[in-house]
mmCIF file of the N, C-alpha and C atoms, coordinates in Angstrom:
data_MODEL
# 
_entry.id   MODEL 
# 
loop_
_atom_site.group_PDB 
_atom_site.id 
_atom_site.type_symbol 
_atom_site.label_atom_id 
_atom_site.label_alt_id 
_atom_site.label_comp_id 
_atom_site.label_asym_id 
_atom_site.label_entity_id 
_atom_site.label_seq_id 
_atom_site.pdbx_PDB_ins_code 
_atom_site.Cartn_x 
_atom_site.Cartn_y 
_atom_site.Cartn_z 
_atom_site.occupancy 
_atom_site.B_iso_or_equiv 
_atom_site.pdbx_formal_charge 
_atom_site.auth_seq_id 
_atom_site.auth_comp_id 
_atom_site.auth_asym_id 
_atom_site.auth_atom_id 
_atom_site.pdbx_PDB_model_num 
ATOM 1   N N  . UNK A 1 1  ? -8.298  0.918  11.138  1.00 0.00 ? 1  UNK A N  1 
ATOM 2   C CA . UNK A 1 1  ? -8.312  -0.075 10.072  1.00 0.00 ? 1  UNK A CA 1 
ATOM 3   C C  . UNK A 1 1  ? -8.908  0.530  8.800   1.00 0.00 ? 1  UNK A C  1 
ATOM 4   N N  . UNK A 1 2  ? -10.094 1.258  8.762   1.00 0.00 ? 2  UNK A N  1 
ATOM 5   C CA . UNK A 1 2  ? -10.398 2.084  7.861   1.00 0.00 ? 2  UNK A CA 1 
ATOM 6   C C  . UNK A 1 2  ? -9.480  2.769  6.858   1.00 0.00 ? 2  UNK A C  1 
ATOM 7   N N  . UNK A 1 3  ? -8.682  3.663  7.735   1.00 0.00 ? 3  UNK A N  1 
ATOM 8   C CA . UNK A 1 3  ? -7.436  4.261  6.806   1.00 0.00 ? 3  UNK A CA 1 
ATOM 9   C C  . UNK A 1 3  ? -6.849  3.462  6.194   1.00 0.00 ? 3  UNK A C  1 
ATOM 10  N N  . UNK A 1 4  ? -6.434  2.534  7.021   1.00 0.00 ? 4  UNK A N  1 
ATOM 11  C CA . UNK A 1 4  ? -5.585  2.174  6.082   1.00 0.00 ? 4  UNK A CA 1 
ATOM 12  C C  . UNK A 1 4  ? -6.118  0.974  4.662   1.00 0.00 ? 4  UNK A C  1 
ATOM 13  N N  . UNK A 1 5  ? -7.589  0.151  4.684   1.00 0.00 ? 5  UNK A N  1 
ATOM 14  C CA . UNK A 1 5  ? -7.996  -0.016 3.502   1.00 0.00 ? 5  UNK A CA 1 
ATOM 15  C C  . UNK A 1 5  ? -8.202  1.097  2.712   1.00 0.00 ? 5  UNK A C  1 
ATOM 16  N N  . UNK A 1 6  ? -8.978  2.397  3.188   1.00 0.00 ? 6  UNK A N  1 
ATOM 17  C CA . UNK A 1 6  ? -8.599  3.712  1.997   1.00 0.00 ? 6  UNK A CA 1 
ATOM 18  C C  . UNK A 1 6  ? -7.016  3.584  1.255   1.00 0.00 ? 6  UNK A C  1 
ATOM 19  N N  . UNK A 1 7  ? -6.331  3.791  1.989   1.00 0.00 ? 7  UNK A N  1 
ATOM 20  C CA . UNK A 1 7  ? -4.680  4.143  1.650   1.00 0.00 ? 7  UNK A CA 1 
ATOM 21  C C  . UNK A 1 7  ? -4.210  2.645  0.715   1.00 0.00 ? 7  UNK A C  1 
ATOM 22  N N  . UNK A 1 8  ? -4.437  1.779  1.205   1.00 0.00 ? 8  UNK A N  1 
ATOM 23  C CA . UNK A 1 8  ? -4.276  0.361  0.254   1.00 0.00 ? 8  UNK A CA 1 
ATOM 24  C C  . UNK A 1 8  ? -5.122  1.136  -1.134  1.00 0.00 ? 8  UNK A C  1 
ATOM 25  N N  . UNK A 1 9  ? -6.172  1.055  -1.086  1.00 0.00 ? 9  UNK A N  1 
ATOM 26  C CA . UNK A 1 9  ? -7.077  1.029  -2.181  1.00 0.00 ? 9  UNK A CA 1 
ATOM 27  C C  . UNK A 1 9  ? -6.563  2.589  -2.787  1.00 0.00 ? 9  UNK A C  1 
ATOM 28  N N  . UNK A 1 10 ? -6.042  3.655  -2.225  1.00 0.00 ? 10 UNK A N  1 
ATOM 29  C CA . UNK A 1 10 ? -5.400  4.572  -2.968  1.00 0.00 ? 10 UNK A CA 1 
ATOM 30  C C  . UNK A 1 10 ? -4.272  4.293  -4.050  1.00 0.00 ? 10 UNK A C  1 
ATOM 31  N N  . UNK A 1 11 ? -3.074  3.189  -3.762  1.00 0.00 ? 11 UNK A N  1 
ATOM 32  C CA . UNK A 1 11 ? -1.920  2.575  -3.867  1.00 0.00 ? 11 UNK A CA 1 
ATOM 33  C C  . UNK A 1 11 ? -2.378  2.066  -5.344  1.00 0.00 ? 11 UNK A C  1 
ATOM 34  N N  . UNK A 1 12 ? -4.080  0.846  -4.827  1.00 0.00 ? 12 UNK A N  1 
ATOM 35  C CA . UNK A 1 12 ? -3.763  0.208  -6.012  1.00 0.00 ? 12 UNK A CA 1 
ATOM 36  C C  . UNK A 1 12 ? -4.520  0.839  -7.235  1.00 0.00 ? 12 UNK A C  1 
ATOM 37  N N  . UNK A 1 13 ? -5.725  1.822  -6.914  1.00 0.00 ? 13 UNK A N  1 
ATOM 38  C CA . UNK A 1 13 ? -5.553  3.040  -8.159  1.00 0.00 ? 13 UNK A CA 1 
ATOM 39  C C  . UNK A 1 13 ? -5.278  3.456  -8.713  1.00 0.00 ? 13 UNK A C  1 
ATOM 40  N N  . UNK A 1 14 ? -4.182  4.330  -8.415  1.00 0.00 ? 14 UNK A N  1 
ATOM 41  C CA . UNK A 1 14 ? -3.334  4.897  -8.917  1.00 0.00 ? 14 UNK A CA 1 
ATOM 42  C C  . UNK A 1 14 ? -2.089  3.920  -9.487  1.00 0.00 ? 14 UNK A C  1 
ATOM 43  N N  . UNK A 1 15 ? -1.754  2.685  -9.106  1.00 0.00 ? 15 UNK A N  1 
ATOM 44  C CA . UNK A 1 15 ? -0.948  1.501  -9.788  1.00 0.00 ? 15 UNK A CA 1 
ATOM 45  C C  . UNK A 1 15 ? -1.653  1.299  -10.991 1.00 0.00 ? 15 UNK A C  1 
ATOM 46  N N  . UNK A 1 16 ? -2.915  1.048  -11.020 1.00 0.00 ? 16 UNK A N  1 
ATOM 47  C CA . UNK A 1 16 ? -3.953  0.264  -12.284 1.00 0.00 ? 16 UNK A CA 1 
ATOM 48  C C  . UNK A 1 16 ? -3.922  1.324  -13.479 1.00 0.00 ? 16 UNK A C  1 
ATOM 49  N N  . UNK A 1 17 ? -4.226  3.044  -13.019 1.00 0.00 ? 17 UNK A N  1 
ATOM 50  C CA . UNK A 1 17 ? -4.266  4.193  -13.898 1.00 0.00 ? 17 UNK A CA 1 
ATOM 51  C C  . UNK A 1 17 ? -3.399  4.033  -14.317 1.00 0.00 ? 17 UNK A C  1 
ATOM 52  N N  . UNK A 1 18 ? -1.826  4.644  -13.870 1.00 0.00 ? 18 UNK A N  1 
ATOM 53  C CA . UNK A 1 18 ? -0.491  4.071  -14.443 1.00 0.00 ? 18 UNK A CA 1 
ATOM 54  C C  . UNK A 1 18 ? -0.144  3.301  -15.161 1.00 0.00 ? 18 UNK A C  1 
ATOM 55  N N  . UNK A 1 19 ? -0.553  2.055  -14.854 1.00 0.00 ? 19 UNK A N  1 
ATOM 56  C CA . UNK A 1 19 ? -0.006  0.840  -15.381 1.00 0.00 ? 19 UNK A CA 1 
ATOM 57  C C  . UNK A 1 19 ? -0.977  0.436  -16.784 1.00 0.00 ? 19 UNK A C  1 
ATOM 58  N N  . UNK A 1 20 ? -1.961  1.232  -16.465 1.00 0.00 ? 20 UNK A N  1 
ATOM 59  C CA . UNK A 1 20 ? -2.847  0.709  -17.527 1.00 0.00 ? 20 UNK A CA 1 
ATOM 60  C C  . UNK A 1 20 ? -2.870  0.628  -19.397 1.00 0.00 ? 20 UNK A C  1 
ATOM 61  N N  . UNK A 1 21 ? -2.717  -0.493 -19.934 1.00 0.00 ? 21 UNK A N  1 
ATOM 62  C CA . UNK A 1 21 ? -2.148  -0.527 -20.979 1.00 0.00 ? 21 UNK A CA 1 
ATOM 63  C C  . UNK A 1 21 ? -0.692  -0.729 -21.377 1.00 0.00 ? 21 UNK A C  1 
ATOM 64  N N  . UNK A 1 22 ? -0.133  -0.783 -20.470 1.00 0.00 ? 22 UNK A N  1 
ATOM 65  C CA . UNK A 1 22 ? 1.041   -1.053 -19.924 1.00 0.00 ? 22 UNK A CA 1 
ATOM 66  C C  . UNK A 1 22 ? 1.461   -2.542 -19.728 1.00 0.00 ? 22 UNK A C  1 
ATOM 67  N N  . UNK A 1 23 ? 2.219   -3.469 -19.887 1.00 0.00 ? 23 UNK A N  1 
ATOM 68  C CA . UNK A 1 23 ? 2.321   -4.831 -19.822 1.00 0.00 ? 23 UNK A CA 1 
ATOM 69  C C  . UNK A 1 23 ? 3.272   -4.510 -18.615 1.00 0.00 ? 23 UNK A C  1 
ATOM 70  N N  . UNK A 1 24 ? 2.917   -5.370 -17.638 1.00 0.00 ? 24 UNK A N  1 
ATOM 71  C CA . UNK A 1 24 ? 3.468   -5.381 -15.965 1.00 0.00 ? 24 UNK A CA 1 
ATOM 72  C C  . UNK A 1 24 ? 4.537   -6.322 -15.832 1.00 0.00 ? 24 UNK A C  1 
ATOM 73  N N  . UNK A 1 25 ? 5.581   -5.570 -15.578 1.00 0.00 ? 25 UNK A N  1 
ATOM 74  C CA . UNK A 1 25 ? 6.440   -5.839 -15.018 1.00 0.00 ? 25 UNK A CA 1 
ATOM 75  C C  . UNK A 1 25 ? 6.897   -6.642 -13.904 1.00 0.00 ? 25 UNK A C  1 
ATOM 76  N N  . UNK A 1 26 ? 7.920   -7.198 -13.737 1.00 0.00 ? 26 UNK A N  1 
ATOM 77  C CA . UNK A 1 26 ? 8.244   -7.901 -12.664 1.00 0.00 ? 26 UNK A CA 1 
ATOM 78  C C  . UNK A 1 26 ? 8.630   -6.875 -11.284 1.00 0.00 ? 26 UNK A C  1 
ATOM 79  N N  . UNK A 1 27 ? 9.255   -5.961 -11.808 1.00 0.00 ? 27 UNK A N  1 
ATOM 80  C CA . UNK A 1 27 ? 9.796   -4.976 -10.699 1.00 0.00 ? 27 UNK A CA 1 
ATOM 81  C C  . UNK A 1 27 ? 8.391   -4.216 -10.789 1.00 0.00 ? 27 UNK A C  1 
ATOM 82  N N  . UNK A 1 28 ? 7.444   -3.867 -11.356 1.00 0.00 ? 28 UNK A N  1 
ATOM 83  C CA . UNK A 1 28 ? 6.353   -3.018 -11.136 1.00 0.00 ? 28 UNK A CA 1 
ATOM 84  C C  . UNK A 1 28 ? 5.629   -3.992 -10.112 1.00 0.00 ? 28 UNK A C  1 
ATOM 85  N N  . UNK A 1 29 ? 5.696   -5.168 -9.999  1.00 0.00 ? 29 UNK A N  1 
ATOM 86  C CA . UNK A 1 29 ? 4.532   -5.954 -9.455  1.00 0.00 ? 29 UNK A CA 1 
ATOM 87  C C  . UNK A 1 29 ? 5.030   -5.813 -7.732  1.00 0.00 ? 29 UNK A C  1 
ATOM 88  N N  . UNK A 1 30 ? 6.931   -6.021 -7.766  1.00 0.00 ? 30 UNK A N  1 
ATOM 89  C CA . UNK A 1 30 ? 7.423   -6.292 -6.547  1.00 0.00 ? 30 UNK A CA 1 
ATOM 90  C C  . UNK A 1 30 ? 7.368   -4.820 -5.906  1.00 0.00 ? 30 UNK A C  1 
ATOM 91  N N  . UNK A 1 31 ? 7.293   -3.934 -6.661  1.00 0.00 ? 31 UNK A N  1 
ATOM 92  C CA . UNK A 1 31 ? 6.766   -2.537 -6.161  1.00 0.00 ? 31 UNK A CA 1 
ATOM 93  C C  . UNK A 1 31 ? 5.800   -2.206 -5.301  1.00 0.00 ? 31 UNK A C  1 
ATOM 94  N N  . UNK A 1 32 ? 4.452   -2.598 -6.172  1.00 0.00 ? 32 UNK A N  1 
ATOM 95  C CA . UNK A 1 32 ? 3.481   -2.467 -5.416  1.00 0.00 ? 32 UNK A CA 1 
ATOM 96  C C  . UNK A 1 32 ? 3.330   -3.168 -4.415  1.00 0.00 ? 32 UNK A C  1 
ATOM 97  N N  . UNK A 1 33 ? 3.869   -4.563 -4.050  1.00 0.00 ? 33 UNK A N  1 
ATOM 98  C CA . UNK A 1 33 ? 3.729   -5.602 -2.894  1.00 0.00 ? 33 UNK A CA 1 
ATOM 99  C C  . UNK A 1 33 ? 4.677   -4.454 -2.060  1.00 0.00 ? 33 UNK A C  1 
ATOM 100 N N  . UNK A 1 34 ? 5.631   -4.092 -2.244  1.00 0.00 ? 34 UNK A N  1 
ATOM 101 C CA . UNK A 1 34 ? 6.268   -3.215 -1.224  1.00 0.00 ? 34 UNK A CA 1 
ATOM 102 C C  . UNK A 1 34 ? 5.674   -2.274 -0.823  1.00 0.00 ? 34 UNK A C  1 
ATOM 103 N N  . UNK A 1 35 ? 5.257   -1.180 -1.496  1.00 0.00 ? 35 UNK A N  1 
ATOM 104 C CA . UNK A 1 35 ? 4.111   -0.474 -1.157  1.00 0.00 ? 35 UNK A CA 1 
ATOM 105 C C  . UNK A 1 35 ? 2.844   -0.727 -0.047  1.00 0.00 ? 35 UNK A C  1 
ATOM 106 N N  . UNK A 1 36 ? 2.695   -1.689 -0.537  1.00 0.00 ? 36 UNK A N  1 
ATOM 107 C CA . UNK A 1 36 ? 1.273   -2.337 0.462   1.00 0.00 ? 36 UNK A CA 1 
ATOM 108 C C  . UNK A 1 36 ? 2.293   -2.767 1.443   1.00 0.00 ? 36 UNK A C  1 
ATOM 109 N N  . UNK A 1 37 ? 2.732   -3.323 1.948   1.00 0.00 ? 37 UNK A N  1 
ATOM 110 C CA . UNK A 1 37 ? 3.477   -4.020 3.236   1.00 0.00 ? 37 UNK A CA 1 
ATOM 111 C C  . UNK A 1 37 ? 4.085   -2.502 4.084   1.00 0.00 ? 37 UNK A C  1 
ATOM 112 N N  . UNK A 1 38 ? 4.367   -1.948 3.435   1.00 0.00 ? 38 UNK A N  1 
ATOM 113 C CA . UNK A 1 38 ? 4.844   -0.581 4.356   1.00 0.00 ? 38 UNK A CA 1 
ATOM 114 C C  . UNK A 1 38 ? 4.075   0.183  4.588   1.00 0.00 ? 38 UNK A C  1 
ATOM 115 N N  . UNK A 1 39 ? 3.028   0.249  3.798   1.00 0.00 ? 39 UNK A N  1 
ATOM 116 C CA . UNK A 1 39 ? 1.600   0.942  5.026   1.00 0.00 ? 39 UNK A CA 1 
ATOM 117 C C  . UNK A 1 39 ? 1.025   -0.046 5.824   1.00 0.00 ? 39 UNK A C  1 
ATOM 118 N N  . UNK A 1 40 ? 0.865   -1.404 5.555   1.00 0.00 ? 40 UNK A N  1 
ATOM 119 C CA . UNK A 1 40 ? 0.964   -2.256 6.659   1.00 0.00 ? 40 UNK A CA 1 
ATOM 120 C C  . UNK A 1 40 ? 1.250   -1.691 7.912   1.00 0.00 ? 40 UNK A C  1 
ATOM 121 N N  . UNK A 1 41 ? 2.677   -2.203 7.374   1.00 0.00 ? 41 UNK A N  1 
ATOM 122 C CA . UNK A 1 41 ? 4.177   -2.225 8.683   1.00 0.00 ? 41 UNK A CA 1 
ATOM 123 C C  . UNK A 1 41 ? 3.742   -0.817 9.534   1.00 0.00 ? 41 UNK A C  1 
ATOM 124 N N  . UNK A 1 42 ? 3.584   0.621  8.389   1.00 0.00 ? 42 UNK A N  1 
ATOM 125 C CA . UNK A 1 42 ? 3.437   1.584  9.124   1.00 0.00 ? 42 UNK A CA 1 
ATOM 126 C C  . UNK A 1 42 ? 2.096   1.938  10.008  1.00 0.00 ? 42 UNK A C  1 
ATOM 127 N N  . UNK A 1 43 ? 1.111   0.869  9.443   1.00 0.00 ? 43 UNK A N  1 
ATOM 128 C CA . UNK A 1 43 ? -0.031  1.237  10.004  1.00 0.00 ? 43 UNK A CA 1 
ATOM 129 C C  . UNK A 1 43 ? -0.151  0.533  11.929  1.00 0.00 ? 43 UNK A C  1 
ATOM 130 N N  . UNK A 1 44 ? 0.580   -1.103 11.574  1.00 0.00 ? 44 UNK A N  1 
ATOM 131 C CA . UNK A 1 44 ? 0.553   -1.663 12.585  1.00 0.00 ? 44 UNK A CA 1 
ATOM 132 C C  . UNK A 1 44 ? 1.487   -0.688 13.744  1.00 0.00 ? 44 UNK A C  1 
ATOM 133 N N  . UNK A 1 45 ? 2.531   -0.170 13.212  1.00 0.00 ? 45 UNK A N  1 
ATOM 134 C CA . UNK A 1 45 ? 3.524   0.971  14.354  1.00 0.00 ? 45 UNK A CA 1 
ATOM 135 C C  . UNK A 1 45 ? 2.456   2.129  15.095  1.00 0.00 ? 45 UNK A C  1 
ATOM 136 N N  . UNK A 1 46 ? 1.931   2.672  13.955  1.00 0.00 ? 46 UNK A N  1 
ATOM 137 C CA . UNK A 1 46 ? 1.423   3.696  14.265  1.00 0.00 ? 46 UNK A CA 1 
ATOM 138 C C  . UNK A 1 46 ? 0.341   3.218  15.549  1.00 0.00 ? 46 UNK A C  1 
ATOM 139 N N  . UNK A 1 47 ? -0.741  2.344  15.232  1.00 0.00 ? 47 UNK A N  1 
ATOM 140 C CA . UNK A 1 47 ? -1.425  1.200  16.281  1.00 0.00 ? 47 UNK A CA 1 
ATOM 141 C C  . UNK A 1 47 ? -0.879  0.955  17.362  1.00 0.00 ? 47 UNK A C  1 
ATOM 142 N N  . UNK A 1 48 ? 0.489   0.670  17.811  1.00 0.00 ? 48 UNK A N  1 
ATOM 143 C CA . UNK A 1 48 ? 1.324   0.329  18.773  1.00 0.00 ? 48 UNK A CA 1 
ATOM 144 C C  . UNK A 1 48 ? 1.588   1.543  19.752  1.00 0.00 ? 48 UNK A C  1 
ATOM 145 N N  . UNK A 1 49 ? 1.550   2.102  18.981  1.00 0.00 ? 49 UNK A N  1 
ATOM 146 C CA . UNK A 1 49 ? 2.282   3.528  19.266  1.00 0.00 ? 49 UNK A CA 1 
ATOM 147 C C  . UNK A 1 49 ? 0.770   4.197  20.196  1.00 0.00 ? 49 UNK A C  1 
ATOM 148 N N  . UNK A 1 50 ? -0.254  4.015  19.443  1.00 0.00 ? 50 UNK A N  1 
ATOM 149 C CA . UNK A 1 50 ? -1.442  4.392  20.445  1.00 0.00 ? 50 UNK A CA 1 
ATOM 150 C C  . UNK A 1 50 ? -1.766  3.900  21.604  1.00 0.00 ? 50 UNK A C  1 
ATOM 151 N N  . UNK A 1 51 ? -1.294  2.704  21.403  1.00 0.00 ? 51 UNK A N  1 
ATOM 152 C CA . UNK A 1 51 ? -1.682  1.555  23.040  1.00 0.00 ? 51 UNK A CA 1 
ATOM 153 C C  . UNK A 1 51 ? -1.167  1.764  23.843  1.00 0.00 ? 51 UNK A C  1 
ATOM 154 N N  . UNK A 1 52 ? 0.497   2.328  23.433  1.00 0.00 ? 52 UNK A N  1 
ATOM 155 C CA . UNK A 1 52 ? 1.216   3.141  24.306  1.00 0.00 ? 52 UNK A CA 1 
ATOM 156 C C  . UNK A 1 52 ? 0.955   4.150  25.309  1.00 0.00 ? 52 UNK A C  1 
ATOM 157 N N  . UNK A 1 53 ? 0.113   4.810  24.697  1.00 0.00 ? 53 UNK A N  1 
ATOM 158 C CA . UNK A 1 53 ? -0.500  6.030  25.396  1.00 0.00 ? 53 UNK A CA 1 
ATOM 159 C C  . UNK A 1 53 ? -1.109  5.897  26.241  1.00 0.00 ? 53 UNK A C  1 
# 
């Protein structure tokens, strides 16, 4: 669970640096929600994938 709040909180860093000064977009916003849901998605697999073992 750790990693992956690091890796979230990497995402939205580097979104804020970027974006900063920048007036946000509709597709920039649906970006980052995608972003976050697929380290989700990938974090919960990866999790699955251990229990397996």
């Amino acid at each position: 669970m750790e990693e992956l709040i690091k890796k979230i909180g990497q995402i939205l860093n580097q979104f804020t640096q970027e974006e900063l000064g920048n007036r946000l977009s509709q597709f920039a916003m649906i970006s980052l929600r995608e972003m976050i849901l697929n380290e989700i998605r990938n974090y919960e697999i990866k999790g699955k994938d251990k229990d397996k073992k």
